[in-house]
MIPA-676271 format. One record per atom (N, C-alpha, C, CB): residue in one letter; x, y, z. Coordinates in steps of 0.2 Angstrom, whole numbers, plus 5000, padded with zeros to 4 digits. Atoms other than C-alpha are relative to their C-alpha. Glycine has a CB too. Layout:
// MIPA-676271
AXYZ/...
// end
This chain:
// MIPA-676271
X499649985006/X432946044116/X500749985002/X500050084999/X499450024999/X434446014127/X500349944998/X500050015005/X499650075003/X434545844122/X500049964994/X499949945004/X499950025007/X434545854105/X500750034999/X499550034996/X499349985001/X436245954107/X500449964998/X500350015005/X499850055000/X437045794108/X500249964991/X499549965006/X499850035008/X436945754089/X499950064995/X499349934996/X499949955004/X436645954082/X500650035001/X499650045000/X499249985000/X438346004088/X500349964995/X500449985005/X499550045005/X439345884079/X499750004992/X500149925004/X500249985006/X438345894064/X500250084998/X499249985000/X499449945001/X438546084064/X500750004998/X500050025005/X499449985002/X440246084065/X500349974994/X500550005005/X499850045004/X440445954052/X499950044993/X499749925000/X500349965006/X439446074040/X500550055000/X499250025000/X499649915000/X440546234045/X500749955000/X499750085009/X499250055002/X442246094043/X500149984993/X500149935003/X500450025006/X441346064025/X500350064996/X499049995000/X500249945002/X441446244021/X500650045002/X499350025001/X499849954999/X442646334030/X500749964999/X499750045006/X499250025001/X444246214028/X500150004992/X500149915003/X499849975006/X444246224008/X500250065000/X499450004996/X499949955002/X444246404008/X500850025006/X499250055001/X499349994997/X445846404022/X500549954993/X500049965009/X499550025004/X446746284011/X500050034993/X500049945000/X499849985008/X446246393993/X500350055004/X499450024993/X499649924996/X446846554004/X500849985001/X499550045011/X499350015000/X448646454007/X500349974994/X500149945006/X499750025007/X448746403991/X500350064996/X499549974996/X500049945004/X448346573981/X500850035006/X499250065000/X499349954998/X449746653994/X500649984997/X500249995008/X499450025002/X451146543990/X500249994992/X500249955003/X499749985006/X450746573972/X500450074997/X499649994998/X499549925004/X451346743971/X500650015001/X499850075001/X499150005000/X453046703977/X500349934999/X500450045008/X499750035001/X454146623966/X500849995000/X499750014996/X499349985001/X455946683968/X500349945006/X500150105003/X499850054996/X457246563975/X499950005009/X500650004997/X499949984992/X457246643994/X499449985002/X500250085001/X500650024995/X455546593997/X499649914996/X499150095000/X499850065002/X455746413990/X499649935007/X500950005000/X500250044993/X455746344010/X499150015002/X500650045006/X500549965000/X454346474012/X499449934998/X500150084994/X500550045005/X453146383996/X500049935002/X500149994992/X499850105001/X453646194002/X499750015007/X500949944999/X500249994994/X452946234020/X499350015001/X500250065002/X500749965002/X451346334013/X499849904996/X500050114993/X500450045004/X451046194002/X499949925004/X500549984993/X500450064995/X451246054014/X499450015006/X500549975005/X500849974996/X449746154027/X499850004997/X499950075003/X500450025006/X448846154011/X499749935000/X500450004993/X500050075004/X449045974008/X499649995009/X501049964996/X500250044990/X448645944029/X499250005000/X500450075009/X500849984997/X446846064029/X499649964995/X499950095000/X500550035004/X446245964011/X499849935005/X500549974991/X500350074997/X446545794022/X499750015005/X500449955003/X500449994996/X445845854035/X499150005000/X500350045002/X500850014999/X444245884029/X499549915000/X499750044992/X500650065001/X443545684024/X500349985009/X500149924991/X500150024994/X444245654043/X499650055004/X500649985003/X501049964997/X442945794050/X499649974997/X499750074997/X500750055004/X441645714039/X499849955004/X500349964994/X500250084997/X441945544047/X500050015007/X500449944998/X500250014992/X441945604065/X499450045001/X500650045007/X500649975001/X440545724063/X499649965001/X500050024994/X500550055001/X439445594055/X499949935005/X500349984993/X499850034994/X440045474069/X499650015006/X500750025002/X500349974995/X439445574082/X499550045001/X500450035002/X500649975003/X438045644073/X499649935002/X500050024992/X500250064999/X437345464073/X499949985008/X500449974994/X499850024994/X438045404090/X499350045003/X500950035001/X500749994994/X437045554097/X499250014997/X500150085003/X500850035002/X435545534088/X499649965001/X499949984995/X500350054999/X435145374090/X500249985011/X500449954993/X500349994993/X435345404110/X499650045001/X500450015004/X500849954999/X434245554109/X499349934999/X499950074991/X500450045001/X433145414101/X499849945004/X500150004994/X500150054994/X433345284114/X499850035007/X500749965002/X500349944993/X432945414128/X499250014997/X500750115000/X500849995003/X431245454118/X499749955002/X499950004992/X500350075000/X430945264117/X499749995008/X500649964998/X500350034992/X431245254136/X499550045004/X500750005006/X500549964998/X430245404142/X499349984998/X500050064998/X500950005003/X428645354131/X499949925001/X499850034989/X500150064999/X428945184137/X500149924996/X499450024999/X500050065005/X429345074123/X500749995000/X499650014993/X499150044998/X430944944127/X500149974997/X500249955005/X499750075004/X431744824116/X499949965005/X500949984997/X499950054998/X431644654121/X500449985006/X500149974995/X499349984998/X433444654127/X499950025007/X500350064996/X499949984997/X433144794137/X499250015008/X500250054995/X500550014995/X431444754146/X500249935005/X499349994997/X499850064998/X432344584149/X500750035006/X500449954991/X499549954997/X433944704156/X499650045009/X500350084993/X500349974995/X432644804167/X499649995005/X499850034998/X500350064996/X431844654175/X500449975006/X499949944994/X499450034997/X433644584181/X500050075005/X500749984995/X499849974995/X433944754188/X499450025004/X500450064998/X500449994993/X432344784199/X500149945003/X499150014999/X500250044995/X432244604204/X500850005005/X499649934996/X499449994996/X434144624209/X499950045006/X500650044996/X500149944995/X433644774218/X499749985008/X499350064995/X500450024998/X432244704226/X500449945006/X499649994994/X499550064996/X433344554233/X500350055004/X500749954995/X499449964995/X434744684239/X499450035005/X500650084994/X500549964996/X433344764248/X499849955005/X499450044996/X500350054995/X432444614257/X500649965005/X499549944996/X499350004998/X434344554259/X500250045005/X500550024995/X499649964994/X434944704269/X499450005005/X500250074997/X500549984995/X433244714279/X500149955004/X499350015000/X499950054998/X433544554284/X500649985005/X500149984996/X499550014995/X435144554291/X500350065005/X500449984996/X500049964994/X434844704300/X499649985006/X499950074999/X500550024994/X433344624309/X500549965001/X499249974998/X499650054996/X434544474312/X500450045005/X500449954997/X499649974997/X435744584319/X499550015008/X500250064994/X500349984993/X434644674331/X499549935004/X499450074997/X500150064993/X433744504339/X500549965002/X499549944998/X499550024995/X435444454342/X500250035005/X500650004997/X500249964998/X435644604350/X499649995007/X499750044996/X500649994995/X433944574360/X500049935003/X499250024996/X500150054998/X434344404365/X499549924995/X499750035006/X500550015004/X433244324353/X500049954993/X499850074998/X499750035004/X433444164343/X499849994991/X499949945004/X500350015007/X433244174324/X499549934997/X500750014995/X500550065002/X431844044317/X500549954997/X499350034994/X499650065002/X432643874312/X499649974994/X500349945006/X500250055007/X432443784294/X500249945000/X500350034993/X499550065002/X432643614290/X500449994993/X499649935001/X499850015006/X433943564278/X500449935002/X500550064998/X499950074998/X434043374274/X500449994996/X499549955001/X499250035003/X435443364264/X500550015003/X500350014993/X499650004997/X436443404278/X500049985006/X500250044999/X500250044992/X436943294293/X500150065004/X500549935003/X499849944996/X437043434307/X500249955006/X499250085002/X499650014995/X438143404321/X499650005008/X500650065000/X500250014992/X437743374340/X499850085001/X500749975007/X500249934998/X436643534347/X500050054991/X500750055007/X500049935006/X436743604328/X499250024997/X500549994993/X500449955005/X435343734320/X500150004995/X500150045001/X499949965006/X435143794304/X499450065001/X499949974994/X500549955001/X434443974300/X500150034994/X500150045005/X500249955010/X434744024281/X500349964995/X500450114998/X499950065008/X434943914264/X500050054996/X499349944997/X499949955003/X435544064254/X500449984995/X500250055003/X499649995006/X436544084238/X500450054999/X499850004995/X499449945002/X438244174234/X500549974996/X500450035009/X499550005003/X439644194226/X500649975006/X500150074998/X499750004995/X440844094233/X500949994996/X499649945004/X499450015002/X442944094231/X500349975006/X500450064998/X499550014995/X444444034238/X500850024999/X499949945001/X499349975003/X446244104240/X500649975002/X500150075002/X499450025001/X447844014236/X500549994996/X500149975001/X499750005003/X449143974227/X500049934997/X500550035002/X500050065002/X449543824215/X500849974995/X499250014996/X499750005005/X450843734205/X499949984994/X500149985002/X500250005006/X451043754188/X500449964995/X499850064999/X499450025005/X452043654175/X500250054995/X499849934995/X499949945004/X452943774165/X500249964993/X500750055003/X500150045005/X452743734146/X500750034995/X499250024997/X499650025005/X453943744131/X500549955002/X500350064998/X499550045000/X455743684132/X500650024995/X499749934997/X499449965004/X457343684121/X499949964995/X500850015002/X500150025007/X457343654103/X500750004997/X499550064996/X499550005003/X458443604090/X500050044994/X500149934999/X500049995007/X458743684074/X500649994995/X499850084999/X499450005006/X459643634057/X499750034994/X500249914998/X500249985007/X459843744041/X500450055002/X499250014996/X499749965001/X460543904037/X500150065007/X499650024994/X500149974993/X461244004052/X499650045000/X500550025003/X500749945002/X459844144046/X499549975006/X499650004990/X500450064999/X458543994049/X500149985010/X500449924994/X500150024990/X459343944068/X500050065002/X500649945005/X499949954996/X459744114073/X499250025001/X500550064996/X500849995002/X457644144068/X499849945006/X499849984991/X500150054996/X457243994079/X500149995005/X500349974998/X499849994992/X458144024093/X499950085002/X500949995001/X500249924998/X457444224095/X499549965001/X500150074996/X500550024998/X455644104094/X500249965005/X499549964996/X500250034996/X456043984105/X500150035008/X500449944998/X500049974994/X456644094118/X499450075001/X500950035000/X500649954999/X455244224117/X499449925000/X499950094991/X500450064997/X454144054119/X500050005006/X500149934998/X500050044992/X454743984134/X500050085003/X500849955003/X499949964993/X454944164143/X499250035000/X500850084999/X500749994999/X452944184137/X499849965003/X499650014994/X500150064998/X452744024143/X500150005008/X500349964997/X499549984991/X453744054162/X499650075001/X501150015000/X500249964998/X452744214163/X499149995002/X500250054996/X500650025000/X451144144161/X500049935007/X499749984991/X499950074995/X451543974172/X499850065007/X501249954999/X499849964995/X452144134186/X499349995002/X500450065000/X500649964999/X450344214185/X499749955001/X499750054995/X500750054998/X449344044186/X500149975007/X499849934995/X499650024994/X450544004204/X499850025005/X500650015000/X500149974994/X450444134213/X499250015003/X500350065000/X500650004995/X449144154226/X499550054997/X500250025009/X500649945004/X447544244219/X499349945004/X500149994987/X500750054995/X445644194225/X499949964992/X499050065003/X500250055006/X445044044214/X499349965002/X500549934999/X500450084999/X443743914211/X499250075002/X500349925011/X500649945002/X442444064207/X499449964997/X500350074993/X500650045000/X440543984208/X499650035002/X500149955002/X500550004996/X439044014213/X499849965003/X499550024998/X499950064995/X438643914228/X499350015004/X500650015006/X500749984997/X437043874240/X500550015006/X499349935000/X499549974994/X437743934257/X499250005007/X500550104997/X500450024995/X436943854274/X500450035005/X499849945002/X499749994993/X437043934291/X499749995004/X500250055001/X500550044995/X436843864306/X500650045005/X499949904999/X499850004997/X437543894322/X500550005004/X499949995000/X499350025001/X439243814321/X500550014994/X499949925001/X499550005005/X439643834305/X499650034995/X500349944999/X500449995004/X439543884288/X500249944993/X500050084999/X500050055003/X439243754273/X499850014994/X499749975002/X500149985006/X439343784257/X500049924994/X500650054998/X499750065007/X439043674241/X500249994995/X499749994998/X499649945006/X440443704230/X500449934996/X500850085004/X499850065003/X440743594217/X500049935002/X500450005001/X500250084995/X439643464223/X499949965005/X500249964999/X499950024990/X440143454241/X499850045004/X500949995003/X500049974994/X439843504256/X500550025002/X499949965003/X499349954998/X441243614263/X499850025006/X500150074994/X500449974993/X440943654281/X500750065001/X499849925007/X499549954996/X441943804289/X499850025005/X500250074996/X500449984993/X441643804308/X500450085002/X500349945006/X499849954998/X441743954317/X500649995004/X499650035003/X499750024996/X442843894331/X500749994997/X499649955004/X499550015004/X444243854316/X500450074997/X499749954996/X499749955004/X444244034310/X500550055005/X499450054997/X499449944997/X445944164314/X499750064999/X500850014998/X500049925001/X445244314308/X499349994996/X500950034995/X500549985005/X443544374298/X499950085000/X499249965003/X499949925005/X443244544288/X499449984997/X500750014993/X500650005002/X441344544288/X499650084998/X499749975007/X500149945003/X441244684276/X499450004994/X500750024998/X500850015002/X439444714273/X499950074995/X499450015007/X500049935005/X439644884264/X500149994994/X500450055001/X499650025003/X440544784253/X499549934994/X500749995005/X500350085000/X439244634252/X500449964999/X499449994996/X499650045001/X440644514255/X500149995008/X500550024997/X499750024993/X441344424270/X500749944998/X499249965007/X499250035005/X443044354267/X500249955011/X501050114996/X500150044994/X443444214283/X500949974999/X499249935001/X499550065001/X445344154286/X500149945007/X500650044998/X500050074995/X445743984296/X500750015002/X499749914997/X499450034997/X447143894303/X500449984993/X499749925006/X499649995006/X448643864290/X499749934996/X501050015002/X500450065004/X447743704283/X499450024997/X499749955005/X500649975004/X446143784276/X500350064998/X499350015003/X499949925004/X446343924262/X499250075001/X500149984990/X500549964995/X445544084267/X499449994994/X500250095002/X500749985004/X443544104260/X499750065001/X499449955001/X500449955000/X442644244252/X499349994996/X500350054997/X500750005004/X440744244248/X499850085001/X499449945004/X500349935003/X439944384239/X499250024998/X500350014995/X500450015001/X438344434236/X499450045006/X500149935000/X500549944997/X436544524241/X500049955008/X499050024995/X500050034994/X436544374254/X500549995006/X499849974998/X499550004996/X438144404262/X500150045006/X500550034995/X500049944993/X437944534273/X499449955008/X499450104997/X500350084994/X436844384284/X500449975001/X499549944997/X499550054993/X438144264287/X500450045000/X500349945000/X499449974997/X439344394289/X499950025008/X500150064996/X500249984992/X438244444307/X500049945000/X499150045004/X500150074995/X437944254312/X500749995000/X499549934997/X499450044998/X439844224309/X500350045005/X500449984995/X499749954995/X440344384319/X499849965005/X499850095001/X500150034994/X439244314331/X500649945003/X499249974999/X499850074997/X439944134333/X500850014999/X499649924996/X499050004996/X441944194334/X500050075004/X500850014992/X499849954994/X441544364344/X499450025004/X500350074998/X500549994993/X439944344353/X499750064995/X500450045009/X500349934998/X438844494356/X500450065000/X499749995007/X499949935000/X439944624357/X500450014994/X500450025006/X499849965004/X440644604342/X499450014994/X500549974998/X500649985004/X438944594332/X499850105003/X499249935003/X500349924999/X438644764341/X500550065000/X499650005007/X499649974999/X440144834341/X500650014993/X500249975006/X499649985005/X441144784325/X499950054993/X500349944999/X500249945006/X441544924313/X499749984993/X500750044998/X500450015005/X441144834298/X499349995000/X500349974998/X500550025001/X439344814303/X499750055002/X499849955001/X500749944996/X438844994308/X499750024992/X500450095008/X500349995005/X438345014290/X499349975001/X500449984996/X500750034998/X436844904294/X499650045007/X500249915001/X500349974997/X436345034306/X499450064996/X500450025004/X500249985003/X435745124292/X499649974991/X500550045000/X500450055004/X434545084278/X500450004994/X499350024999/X499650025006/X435045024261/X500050064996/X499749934996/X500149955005/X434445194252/X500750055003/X499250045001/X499349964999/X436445254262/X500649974998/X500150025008/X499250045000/X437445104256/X500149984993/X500149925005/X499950035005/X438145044241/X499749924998/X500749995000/X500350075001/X437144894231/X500549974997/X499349984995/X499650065002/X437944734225/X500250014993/X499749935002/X499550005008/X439244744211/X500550075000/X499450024992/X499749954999/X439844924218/X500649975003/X499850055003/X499449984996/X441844944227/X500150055002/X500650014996/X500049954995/X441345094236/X499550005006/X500050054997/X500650004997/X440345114251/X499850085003/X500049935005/X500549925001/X439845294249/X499549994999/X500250054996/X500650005000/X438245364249/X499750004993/X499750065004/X500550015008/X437145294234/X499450065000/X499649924999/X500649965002/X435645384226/X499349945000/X500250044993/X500750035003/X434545224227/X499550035006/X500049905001/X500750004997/X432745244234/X499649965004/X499650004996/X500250054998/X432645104241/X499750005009/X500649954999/X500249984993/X431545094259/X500249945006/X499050024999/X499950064995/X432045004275/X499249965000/X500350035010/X500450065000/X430844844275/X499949995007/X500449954995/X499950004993/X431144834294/X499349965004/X500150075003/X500650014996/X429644744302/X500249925004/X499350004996/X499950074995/X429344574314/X499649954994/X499550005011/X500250065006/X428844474297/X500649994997/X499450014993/X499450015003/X430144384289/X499750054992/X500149904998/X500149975007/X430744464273/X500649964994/X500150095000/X499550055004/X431844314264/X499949925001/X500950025002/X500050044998/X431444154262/X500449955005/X500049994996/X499550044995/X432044024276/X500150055007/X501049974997/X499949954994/X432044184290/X499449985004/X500250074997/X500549994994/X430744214305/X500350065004/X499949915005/X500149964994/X430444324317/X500449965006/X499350025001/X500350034993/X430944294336/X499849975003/X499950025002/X500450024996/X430344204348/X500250025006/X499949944999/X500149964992/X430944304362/X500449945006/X498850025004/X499750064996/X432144154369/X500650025002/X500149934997/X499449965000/X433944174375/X500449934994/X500450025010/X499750045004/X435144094361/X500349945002/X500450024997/X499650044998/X435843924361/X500250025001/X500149964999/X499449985002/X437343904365/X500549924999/X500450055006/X499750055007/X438443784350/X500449975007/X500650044992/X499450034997/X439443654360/X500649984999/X499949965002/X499449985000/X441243654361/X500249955000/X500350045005/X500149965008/X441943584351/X499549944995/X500950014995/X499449975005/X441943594336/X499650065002/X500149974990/X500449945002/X440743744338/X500450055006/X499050004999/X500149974996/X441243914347/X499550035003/X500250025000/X500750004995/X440243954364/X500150104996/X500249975011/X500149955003/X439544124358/X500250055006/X499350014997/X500149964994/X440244294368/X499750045001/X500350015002/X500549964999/X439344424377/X499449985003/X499850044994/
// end
């Protein structure tokens, strides 16, 4: 019964707004008819405008009423739908995307807690081949994934309008010259906003990792980002992102995504070793299963309500992964790759 509330309230009050706003505005009416004398003049023009307020008021009750009568009806009636089973098109098409998202984010994160922990254990992750990419002296690969990939800089921008002439009635150029100058100063605000530094070049990308580096395909190319080249990484897995910045020649990169939190451990690995896979704050989130972390598309990484169950075993659980083989890790040769520490 409770969630029929949702559309008998507001119907209710629309009927008792039906009924009970007439009889306030005849009751302000009849009053200010029985005083006619000049002293209550101000008085009648008062009363008659409240009058005049509670008649309009009724067809705008009406129409929120009926609004919100409908509104909740027809969610009562989508809640029916969904309980007894039966989806729109739409919506079984909607509820497909979000298990199999789910489902991803889940083998995703198991994934990169098992990598995590055979870094940990000494332990070399299984290698894939990928032949569209020449790999470098001593180089590996261990995951052909997909993400979201950006990049952050600034650009220049030609600033558009100009100055204008006008001939005719000084009305005519005075008119002319208020457009042309509200032009160019919409024009020079907009130029500003496309300049300044902001992330660009927003894509989804295939994204290889290997050993030495990571390799993205963006825009048709090959894009290599070694480790040994980065100043700084913010391998923030809570966040499913990892944001990498270089030397002042390369603009920093962020990839996003259920597959992010994987090369965010392999690249901790290959610019801090071992002790930062085990040590840095951004990855003690992965000490916990995905049913405590925010999935992919959240900005928080507070405790969610998914259900989701750690996946954790010695079988791969993402295409291109493997188990262990119980070896101690190469180590990438210098350069271009860093020697891993720990």
């Amino acid at each position: 019964m409770r969630r029929h509330l949702r559309w008998i309230i507001p119907l209710a009050a629309g009927v008792l707004a039906v009924v009970v706003l007439p009889l306030i505005a005849g009751a302000i009416t009849s009053s200010t008819s029985t005083s006619t004398s000049s002293s209550t003049i101000g008085a009648t023009l008062g009363s008659s405008i409240a009058s005049l307020a509670v008649v309009l008021a009724i067809p705008v009750c009406v129409v929120v009423a009926v609004v919100l009568t409908v509104r909740g009806a027809m969610r009562t009636f989508r809640d029916w739908r969904h309980r007894t089973g039966r989806y729109t098109r739409s919506e079984r098409s909607a509820e497909l995307v979000r298990v199999d998202r789910a489902s991803a984010s889940e083998a995703a994160w198991a994934e990169a807690r098992r990598l995590r922990r055979a870094l940990l254990d000494q332990q070399v992750p299984q290698t894939i081949p990928v032949w569209e990419v020449v790999p470098q002296p001593g180089e590996v690969f261990f995951y052909s994934v997909g993400v979201e990939y950006e990049r952050y800089y600034g650009q220049t921008v030609a600033q558009g309008g100009g100055s204008r002439f006008f001939v005719g009635s000084p009305a005519f150029v005075l008119a002319g010259l208020a457009v042309s100058t509200l032009s160019n100063a919409s024009a020079r605000r907009s130029a500003e906003a496309q300049a300044r530094d902001q992330w660009r070049e927003h894509q989804d990308v295939r994204l290889v990792v290997s050993n030495q580096r990571l390799i993205c395909l963006a825009g048709g190319q090959w894009v290599s980002f070694h480790y040994s080249a980065m100043t700084a990484v913010y391998p923030e897995v809570g966040d499913w992102a990892l944001v990498c910045e270089f030397d002042g020649i390369t603009s920093p990169l962020r990839l996003r995504g259920v597959d992010a939190p994987i090369a965010a451990v392999m690249t901790l690995f290959g610019t801090h070793g071992l002790d930062g896979v085990a040590n840095h704050p951004s990855l003690r989130p992965l000490d916990a299963e995905l049913a405590t972390t925010t999935r992919p598309g959240s900005t928080s990484t507070a405790t969610g309500t998914s259900t989701a169950t750690d996946t954790d075993t010695d079988t791969d659980t993402s295409p291109g992964t493997g188990t262990g083989t119980g070896t101690t890790l190469p180590e990438p040769p210098d350069p271009p790759a860093l020697t891993p520490r720990g």
